[in-house]
N, C-alpha and C positions, 0 to 999 in steps of 0.2 A: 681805393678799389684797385685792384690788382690785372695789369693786361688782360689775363687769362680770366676774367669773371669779365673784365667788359667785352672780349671777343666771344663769351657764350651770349649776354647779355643783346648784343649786335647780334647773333645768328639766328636764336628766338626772334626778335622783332621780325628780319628780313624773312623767318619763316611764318612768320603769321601772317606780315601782309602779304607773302605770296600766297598761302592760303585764301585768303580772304581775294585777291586777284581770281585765282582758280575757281573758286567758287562763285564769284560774279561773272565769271566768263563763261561756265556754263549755265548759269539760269538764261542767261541771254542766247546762250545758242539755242535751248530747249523751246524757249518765248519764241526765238525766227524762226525755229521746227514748225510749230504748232501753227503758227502766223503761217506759212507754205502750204502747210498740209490740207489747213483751211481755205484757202485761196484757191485752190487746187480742187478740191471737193465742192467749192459753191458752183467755178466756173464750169464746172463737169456736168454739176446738175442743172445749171442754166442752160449749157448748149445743146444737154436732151432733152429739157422742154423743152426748147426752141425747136429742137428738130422734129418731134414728135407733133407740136403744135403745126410745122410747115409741112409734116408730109400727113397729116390727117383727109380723109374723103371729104366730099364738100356735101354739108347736109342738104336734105332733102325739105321742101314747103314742110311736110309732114311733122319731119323731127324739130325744124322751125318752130312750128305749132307747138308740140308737146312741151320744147324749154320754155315757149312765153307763158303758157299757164303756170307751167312746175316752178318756175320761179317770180310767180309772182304772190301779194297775198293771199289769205283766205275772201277777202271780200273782194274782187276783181268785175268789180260790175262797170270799172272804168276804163277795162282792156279793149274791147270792139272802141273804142274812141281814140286808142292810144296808138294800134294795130290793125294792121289791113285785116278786113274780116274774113281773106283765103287762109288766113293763117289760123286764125282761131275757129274757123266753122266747125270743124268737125270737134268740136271739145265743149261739152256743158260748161255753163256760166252760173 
């Protein structure tokens, strides 16, 4: 083999694994993009629930009432036992 076919030989390789460098160095910077971005967007949306949840009004007995029935079964005949009955009086059972 002749110099000049092994220094093409040599310039191919060192260009492919730099290639293949290149290209590993960007799927990884794209994967820490995506990694931030999301990071970024969870923490945003957690601290406006949070803030939302800390500056809400404070219910009323009333609306009290209304969530204990609305979330509970259709057969709720076990709620006056479960729950002070100011809460559930004004709500059919």
């Amino acid at each position: 083999m002749r110099p000049a076919d092994m220094a093409r030989s040599l310039l191919r390789s060192v260009r492919a694994v730099g290639s293949g460098i290149r290209s590993g160095w960007l799927i990884l910077g794209i994967t820490l993009l995506l990694i931030i971005v999301c990071e970024v967007g969870l923490r945003l949306a957690m601290t406006t629930k949070d803030w939302f949840r800390d500056h809400s009004w404070p219910l009323t007995a009333h609306e009290i009432g209304q969530r204990v029935v609305i979330d509970t079964y259709p057969d709720i005949a076990w709620l006056p036992d479960y729950c002070p009955s100011t809460l559930v009086q004004n709500y059919a059972l």
